[in-house]
Backbone as CSV, one residue per row, in Angstrom:
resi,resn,N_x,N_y,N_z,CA_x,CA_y,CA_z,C_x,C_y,C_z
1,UNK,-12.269,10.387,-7.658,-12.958,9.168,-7.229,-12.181,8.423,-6.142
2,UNK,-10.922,9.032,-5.344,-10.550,8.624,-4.518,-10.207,9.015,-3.572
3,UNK,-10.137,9.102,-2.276,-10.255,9.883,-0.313,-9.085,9.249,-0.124
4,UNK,-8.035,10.117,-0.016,-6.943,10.152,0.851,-7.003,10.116,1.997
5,UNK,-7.737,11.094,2.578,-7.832,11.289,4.004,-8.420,9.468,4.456
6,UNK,-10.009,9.310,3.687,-10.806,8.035,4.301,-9.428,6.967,3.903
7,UNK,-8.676,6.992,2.962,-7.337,5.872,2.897,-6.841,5.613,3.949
8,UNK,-6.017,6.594,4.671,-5.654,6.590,5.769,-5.851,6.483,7.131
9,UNK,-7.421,6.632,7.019,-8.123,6.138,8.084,-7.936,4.494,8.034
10,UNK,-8.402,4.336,6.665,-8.412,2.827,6.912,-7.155,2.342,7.142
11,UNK,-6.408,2.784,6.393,-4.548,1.884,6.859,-4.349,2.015,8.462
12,UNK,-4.841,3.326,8.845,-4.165,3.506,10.455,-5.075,2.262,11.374
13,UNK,-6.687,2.358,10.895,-7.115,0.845,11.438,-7.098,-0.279,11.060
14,UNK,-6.391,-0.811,9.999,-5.807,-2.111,10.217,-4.211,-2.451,9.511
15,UNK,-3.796,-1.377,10.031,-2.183,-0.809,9.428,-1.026,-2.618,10.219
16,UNK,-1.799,-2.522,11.669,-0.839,-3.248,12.829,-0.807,-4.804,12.365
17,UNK,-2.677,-4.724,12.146,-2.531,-6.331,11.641,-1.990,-6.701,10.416
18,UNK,-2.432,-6.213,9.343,-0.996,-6.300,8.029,0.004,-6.524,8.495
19,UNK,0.730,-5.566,9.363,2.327,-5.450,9.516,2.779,-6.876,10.146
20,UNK,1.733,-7.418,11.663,1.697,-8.791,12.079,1.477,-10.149,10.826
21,UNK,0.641,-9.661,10.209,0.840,-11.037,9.707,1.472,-11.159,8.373
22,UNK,1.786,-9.926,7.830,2.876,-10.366,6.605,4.098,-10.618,7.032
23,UNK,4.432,-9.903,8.064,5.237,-10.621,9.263,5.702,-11.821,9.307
24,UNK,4.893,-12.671,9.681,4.672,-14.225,10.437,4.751,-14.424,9.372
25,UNK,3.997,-14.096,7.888,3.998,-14.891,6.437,5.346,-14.848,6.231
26,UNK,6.085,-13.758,5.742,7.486,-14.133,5.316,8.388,-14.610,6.058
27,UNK,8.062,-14.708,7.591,8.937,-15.463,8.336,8.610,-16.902,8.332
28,UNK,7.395,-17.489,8.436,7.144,-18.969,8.326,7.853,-19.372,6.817
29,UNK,7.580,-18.661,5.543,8.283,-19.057,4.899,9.441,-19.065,4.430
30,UNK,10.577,-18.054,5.031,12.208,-18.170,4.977,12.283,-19.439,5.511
31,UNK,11.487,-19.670,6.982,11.682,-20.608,7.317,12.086,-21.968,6.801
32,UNK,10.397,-21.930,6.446,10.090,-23.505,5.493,11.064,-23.744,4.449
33,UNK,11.510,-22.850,3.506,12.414,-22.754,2.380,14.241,-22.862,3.412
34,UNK,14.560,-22.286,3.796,15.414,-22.663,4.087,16.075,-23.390,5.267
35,UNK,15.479,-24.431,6.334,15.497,-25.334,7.204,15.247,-26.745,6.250
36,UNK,16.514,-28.252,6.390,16.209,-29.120,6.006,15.371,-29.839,6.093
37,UNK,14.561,-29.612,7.133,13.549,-30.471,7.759,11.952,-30.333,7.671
38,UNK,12.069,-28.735,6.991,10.951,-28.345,6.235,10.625,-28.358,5.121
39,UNK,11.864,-28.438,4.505,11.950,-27.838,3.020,10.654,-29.044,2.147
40,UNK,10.991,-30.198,2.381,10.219,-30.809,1.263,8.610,-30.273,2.361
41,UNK,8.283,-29.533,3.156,6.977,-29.423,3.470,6.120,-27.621,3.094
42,UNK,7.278,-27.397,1.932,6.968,-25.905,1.582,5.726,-25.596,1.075
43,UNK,5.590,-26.785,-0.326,3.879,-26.728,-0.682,3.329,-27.265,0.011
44,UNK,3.363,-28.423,0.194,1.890,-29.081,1.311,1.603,-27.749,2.352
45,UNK,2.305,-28.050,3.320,2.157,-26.761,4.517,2.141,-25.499,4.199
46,UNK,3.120,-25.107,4.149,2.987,-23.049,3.305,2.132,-22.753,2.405
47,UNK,2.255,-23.610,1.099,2.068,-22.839,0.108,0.133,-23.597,-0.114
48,UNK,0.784,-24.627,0.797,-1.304,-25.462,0.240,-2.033,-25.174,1.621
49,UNK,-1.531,-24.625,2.958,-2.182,-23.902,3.701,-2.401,-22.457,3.873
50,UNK,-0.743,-22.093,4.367,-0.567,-21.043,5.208,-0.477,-19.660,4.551
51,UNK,-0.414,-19.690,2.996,-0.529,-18.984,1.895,-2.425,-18.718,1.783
52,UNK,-2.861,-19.445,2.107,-4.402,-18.813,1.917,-4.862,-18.552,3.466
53,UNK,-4.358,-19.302,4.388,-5.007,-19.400,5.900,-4.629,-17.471,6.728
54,UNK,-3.188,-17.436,6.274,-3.109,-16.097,7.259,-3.623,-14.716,6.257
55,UNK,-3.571,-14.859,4.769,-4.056,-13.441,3.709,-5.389,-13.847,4.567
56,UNK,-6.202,-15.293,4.644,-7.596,-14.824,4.710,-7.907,-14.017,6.100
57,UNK,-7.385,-14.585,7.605,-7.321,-13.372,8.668,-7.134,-12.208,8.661
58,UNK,-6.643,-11.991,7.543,-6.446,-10.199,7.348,-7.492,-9.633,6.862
59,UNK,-7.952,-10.887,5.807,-9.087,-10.130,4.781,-10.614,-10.395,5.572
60,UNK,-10.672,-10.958,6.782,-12.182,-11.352,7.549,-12.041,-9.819,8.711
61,UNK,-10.654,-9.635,9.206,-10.546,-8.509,9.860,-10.987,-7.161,9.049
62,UNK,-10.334,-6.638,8.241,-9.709,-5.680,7.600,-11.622,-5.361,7.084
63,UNK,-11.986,-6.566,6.313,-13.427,-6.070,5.251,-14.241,-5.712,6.306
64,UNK,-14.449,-6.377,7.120,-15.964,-5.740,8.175,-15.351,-4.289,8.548
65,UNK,-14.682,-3.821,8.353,-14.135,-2.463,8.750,-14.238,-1.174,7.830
66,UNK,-14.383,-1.928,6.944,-14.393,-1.140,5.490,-15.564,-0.492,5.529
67,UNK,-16.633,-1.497,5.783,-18.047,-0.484,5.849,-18.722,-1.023,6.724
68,UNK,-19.159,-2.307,7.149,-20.234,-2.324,8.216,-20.233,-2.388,9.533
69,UNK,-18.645,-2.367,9.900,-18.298,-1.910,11.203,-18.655,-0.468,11.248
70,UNK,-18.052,0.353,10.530,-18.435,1.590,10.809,-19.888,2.503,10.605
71,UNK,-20.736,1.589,9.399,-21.858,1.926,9.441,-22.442,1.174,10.923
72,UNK,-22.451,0.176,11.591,-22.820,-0.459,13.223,-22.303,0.833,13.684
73,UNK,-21.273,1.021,14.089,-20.967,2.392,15.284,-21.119,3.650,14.526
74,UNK,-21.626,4.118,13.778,-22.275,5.356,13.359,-21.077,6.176,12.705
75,UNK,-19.736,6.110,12.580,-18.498,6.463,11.921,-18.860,6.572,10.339
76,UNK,-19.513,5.746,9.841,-19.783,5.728,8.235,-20.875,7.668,8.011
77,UNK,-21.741,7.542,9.234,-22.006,9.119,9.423,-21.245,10.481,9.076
78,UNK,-19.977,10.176,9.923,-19.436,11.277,9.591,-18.555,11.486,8.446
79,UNK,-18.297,10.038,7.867,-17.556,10.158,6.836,-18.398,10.989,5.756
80,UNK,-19.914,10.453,5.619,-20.560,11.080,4.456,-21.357,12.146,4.872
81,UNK,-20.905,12.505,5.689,-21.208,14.253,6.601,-20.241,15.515,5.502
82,UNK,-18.848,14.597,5.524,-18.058,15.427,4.486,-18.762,15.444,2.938
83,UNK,-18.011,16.214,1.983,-18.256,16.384,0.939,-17.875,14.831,0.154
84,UNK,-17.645,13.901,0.582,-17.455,12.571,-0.135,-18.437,11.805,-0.752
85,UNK,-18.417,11.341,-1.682,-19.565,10.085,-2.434,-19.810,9.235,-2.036
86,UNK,-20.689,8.554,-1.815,-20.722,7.273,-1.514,-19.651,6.279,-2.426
87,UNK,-19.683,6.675,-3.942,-18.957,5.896,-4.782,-17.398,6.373,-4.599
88,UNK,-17.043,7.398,-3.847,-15.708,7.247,-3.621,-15.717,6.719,-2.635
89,UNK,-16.170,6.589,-1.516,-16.066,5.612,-0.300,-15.365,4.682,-0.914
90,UNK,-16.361,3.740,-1.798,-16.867,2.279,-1.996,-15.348,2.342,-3.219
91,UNK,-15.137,3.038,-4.003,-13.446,3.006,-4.391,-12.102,3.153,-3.502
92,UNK,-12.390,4.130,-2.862,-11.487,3.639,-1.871,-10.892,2.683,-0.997
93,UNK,-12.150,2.761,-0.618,-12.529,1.202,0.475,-11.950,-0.277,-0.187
94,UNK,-12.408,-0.281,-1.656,-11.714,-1.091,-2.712,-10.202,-0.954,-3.022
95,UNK,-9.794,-0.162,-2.981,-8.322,0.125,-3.674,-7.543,-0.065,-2.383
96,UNK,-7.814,-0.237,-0.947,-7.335,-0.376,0.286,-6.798,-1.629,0.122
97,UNK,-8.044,-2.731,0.436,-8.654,-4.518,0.180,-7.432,-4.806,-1.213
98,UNK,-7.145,-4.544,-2.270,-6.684,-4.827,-3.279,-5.254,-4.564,-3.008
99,UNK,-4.976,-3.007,-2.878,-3.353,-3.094,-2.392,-2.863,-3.785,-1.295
100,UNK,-3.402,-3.599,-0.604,-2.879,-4.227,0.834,-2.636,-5.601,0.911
101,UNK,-3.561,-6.815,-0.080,-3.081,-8.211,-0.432,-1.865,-7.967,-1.476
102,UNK,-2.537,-7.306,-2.257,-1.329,-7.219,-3.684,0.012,-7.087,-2.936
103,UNK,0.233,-6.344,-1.830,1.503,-5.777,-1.050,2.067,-6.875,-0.396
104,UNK,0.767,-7.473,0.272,1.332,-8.619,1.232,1.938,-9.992,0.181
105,UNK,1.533,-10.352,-0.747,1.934,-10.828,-1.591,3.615,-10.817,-2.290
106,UNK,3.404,-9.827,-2.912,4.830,-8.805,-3.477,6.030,-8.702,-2.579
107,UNK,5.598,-9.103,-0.643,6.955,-9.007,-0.318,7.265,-10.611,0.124
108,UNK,6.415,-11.759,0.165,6.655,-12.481,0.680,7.222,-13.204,-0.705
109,UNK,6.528,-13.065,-1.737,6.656,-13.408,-3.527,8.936,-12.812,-3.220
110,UNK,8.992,-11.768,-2.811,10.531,-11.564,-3.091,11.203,-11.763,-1.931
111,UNK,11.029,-12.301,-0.637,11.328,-12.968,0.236,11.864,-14.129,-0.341
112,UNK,10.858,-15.284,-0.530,11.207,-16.524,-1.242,12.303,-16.542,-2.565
113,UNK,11.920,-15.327,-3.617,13.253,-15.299,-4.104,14.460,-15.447,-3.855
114,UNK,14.176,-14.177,-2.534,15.787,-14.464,-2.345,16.498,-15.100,-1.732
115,UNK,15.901,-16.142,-0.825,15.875,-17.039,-0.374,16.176,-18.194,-1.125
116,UNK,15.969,-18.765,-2.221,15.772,-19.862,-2.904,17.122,-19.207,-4.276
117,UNK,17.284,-18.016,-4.697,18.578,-17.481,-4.715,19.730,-18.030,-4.276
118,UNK,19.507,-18.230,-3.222,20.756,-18.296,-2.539,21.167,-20.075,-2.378
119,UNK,19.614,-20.408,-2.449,20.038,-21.835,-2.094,18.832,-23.006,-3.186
120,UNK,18.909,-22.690,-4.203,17.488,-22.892,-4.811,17.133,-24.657,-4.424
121,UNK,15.771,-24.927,-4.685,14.955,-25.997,-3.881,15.008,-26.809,-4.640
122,UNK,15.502,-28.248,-4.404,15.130,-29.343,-5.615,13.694,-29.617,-5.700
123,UNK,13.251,-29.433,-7.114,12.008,-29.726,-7.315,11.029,-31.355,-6.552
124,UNK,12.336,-31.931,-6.458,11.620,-33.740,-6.193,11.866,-33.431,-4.976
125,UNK,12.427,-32.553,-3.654,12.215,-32.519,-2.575,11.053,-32.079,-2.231
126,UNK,10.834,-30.670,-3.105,9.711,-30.128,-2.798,8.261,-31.310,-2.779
127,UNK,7.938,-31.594,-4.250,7.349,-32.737,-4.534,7.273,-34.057,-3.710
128,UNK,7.767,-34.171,-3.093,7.891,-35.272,-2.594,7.393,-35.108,-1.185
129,UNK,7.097,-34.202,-0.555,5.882,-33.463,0.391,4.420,-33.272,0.007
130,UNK,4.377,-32.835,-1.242,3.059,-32.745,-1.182,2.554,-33.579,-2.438
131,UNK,3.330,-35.151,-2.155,2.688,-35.974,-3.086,2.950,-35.836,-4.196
132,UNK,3.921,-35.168,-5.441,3.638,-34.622,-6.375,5.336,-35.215,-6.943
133,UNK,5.288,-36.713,-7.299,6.262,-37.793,-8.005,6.603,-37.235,-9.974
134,UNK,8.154,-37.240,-10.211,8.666,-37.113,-11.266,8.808,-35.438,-11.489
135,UNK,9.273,-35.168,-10.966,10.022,-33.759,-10.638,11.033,-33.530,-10.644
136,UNK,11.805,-32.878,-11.556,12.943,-32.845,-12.040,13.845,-31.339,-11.384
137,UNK,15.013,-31.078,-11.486,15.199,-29.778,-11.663,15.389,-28.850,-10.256
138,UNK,15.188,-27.668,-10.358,15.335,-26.757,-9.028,14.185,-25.681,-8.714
139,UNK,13.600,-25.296,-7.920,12.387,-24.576,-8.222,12.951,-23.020,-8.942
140,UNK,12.897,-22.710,-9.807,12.584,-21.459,-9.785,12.093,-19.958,-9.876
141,UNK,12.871,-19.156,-10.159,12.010,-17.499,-9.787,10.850,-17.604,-10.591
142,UNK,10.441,-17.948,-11.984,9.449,-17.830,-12.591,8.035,-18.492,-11.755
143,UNK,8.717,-20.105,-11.407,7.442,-20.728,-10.603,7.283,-20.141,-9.019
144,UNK,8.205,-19.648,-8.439,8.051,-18.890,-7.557,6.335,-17.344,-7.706
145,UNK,7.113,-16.850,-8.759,6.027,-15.638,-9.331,4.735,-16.120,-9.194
146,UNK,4.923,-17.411,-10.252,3.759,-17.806,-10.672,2.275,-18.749,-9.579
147,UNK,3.404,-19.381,-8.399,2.811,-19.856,-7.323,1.939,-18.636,-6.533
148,UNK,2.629,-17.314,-6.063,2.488,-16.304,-5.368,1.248,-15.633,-5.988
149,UNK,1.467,-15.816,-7.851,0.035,-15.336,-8.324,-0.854,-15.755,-8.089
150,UNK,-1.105,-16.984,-8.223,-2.094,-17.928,-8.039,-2.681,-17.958,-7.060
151,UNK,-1.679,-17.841,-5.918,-2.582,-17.591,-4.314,-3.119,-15.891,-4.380
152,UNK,-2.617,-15.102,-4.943,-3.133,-13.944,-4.701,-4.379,-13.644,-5.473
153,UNK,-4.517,-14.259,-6.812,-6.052,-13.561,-7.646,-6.833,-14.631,-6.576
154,UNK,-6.436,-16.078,-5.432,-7.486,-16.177,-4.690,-8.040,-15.758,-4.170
155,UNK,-7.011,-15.109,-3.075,-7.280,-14.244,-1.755,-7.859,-13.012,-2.476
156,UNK,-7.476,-12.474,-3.710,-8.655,-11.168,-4.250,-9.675,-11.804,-4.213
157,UNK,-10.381,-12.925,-4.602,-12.088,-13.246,-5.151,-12.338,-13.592,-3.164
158,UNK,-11.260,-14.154,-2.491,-12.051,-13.998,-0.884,-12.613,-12.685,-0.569
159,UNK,-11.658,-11.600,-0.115,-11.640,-10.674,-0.269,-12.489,-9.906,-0.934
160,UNK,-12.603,-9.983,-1.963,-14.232,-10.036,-3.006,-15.581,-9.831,-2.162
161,UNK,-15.588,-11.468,-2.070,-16.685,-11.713,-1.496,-16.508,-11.014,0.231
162,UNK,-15.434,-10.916,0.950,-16.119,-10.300,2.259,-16.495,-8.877,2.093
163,UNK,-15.654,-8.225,0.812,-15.896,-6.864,0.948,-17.226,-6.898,0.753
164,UNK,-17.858,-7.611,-0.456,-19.386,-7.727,-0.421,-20.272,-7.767,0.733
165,UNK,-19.748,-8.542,1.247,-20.930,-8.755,2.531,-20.664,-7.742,3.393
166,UNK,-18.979,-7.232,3.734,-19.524,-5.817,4.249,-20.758,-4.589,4.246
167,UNK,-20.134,-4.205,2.153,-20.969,-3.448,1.990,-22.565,-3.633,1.913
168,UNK,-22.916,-5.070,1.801,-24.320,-5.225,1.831,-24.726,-4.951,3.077
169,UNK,-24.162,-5.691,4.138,-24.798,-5.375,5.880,-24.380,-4.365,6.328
170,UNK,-25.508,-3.807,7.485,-25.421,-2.555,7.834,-24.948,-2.490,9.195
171,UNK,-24.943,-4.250,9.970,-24.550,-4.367,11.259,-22.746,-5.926,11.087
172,UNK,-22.247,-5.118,11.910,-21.264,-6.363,12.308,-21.500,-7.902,12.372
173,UNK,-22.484,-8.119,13.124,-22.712,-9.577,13.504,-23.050,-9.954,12.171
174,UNK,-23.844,-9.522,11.327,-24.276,-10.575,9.824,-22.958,-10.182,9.158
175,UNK,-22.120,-8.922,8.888,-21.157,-8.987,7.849,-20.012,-10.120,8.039
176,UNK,-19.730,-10.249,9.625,-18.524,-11.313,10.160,-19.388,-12.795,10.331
177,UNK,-20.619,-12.939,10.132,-21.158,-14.072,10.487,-21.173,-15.003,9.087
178,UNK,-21.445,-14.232,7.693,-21.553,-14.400,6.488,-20.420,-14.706,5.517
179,UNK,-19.479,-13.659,6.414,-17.882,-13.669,6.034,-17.396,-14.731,6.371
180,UNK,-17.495,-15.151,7.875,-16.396,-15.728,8.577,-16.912,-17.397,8.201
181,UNK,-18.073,-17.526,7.700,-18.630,-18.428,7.575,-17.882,-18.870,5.898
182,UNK,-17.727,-18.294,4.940,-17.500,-18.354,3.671,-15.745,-18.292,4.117
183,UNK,-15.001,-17.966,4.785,-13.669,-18.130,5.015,-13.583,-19.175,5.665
184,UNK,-13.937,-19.372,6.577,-14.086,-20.643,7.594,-13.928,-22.079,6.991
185,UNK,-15.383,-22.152,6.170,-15.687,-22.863,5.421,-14.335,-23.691,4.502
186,UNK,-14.052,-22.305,3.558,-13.084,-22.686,2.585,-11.586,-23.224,2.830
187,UNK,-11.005,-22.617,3.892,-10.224,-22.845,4.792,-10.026,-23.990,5.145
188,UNK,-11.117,-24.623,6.063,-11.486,-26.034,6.275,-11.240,-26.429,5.065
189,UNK,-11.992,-26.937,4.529,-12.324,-27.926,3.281,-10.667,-27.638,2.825
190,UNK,-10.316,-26.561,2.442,-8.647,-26.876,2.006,-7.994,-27.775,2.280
191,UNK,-7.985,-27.531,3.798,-7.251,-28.279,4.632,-7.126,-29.747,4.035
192,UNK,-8.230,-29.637,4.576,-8.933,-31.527,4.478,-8.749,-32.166,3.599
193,UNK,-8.950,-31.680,2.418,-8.668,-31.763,0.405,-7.170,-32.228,0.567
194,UNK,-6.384,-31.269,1.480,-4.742,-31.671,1.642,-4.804,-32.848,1.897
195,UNK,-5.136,-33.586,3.141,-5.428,-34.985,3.264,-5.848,-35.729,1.962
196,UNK,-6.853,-35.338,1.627,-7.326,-36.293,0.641,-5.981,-36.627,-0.653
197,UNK,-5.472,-35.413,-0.971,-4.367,-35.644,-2.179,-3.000,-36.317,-1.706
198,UNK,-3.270,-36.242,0.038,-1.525,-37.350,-0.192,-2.340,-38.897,0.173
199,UNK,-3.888,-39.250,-0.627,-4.070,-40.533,-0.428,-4.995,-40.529,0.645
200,UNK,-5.732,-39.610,0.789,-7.235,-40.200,2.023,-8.105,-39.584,1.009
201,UNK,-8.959,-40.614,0.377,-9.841,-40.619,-0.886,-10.802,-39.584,-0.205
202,UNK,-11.389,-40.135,0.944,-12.605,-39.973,1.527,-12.689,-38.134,1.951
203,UNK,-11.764,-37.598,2.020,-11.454,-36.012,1.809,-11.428,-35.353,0.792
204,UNK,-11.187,-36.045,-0.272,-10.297,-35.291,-1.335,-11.461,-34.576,-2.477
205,UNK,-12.566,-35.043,-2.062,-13.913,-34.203,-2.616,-14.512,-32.736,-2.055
206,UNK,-13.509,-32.192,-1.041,-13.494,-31.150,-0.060,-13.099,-30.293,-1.145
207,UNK,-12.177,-30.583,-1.812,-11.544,-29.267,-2.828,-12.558,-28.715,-3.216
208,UNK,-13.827,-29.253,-3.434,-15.104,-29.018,-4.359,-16.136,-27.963,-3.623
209,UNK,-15.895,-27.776,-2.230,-16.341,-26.795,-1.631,-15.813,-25.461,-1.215
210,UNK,-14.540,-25.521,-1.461,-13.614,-24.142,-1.174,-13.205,-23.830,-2.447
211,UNK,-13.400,-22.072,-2.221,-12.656,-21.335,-3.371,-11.053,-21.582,-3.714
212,UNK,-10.544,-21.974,-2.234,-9.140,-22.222,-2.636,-8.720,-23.448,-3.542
213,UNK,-9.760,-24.067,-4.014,-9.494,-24.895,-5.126,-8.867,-24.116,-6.581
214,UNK,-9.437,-22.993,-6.480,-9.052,-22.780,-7.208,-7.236,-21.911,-7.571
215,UNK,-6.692,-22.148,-6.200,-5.243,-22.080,-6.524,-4.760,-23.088,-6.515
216,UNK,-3.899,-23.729,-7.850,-3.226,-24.356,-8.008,-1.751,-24.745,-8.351
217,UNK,-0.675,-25.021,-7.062,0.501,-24.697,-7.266,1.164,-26.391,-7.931
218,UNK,0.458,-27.095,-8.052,0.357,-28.222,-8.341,0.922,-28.196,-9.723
219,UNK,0.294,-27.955,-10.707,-0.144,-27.230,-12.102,0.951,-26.390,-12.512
220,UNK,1.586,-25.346,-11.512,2.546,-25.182,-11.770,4.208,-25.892,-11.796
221,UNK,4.211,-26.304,-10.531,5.496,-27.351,-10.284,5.235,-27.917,-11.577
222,UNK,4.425,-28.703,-12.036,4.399,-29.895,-13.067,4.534,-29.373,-14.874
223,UNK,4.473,-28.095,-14.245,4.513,-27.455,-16.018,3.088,-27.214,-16.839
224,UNK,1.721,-27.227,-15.897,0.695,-27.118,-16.821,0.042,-26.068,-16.962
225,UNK,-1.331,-25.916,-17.570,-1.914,-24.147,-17.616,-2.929,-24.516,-16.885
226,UNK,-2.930,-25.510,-16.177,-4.440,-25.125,-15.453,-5.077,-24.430,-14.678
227,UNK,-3.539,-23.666,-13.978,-3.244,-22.841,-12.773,-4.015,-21.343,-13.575
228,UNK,-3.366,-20.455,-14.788,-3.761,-20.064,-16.143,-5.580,-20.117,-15.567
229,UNK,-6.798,-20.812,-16.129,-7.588,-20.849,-15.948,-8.706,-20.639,-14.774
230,UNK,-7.833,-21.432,-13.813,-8.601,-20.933,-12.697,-8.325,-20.091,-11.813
231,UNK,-6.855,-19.361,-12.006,-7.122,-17.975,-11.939,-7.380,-16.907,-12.255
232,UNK,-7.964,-16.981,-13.920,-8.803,-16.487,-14.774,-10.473,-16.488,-13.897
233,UNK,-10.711,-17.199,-13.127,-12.072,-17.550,-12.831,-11.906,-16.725,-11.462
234,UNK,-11.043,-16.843,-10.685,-10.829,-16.267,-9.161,-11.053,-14.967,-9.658
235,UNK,-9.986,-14.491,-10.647,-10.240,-12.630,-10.836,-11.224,-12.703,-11.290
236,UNK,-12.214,-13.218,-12.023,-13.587,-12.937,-12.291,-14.253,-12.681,-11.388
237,UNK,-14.423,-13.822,-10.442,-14.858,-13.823,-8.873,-14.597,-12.157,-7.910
238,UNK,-13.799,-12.058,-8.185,-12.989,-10.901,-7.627,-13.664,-9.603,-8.078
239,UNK,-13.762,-9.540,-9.189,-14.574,-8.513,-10.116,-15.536,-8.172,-9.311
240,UNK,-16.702,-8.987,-10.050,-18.097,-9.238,-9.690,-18.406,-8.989,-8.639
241,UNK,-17.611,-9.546,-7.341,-18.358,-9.562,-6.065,-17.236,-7.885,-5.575
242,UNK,-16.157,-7.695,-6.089,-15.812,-6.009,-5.813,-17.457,-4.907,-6.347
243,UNK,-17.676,-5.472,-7.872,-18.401,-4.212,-8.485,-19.635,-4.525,-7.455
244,UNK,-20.601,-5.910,-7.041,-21.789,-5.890,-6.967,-21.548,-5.356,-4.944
245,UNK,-20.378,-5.432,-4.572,-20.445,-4.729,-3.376,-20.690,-3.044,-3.365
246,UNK,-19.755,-2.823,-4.285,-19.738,-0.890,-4.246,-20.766,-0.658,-4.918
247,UNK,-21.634,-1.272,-5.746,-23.055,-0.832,-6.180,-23.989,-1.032,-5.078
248,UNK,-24.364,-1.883,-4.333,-24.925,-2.009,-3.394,-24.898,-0.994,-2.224
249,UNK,-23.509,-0.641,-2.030,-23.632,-0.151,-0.878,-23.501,1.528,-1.759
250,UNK,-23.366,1.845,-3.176,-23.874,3.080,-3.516,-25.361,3.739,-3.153
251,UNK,-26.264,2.440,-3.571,-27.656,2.316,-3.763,-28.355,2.157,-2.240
252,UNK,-27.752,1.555,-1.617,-28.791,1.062,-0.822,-29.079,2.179,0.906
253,UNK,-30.216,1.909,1.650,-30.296,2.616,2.669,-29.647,2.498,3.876
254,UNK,-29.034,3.669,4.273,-28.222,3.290,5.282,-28.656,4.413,6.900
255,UNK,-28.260,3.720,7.995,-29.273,3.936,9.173,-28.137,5.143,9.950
256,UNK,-28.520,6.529,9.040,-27.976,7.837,9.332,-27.996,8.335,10.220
């Protein structure tokens, strides 16, 4: 149920951009973590932007590629010219989308370790950037893990959903129009939500439109499970819109 060969197709076409932006990810954040002048801006900025803003450029690139770029230029043809399934495609194509965040994750997740290793972060500095008063202590490796999780079962349920709209459309312009619109979207409203929580009321109802509400590093710094729950709900998200993509694009007609 799984194409080595179609694997490698896909890594060799979007092998460069991974490499660029997990790149820039673990370098913005050695950064942020170890420069004085950043440090208390690690969650607000890194971890409440730039942690969902650059996984999601990978994942708006990377999914239209998976299938409805190549079903648009006629490439999805020759793939199922070979002896391949449609349902191994649509596993493959999946197990690409999944490692490739899980990866980008895993090195920036032990970047910051060792980084904060060496020099670990006072919790009330950190806190004290992104609004977040009575913080005790030094950050560490566990809430490190546990921050890195939290952004990652997000970026799976994004990811989710673009692989979906890949496999549902059969042309580029609706899969990146549908996508980029549902990343765009969430992205924004993050942002903005950021405003609203260091005290601009009139934003702070934005959280309510982006999926990235549902990472919460907040929850963690402070010691609670809420983080626990709603990333219980993201991997659900994640599920659903993985299975109802590769069923779709098992089932449905495609312009041979």
């Amino acid at each position: 149920m799984f194409s080595f060969p179609l694997f490698k197709q896909t890594v060799k076409a979007n092998g460069l951009i991974w490499v660029v932006l997990t790149a820039v990810t673990a370098i913005l954040l050695v950064q942020f973590a170890v420069l004085e002048m950043t440090q208390n801006l690690l969650f607000l900025i890194f971890y409440g932007v730039m942690a969902m803003l650059l996984p999601a450029v990978f994942i708006l690139i990377s999914s239209n590629k998976l299938f409805a770029s190549q079903v648009d230029r006629g490439s999805m043809a020759y793939v199922l010219s070979t002896p391949i399934r449609r349902s191994k495609v649509a596993l493959t194509q999946m197990a690409f989308s999944v490692l490739t965040i899980a990866l980008m994750f895993v090195i920036t997740t032990i970047a910051h370790i060792a980084v904060n290793a060496n020099d670990p972060l006072s919790l009330e500095l950190a806190g004290s950037g992104a609004g977040i008063t009575g913080l005790t202590g030094d950050l560490t490796t566990e809430m490190i893990v546990k921050v890195n999780l939290s952004a990652m079962v997000v970026c799976l349920a994004m990811s989710g959903v673009c692989y979906m709209f890949s496999a549902i459309f059969n042309q580029s312009k609706y899969s990146l129009g549908f996508s980029g619109t549902f990343v765009g979207v969430s992205v924004l409203a993050n942002m903005l939500a950021m405003f609203g929580s260091l005290g601009v009321e009139a934003l702070e109802n934005f959280k309510y439109v982006s999926i990235c509400t549902l990472y919460d590093y907040q929850s963690i710094l402070t010691g609670g499970d809420d983080w626990i729950i709603k990333g219980a709900v993201a991997l659900a998200i994640a599920v659903v819109t993985y299975v109802v993509g590769s069923v779709w694009f098992c089932k449905k007609d495609l312009p041979l």
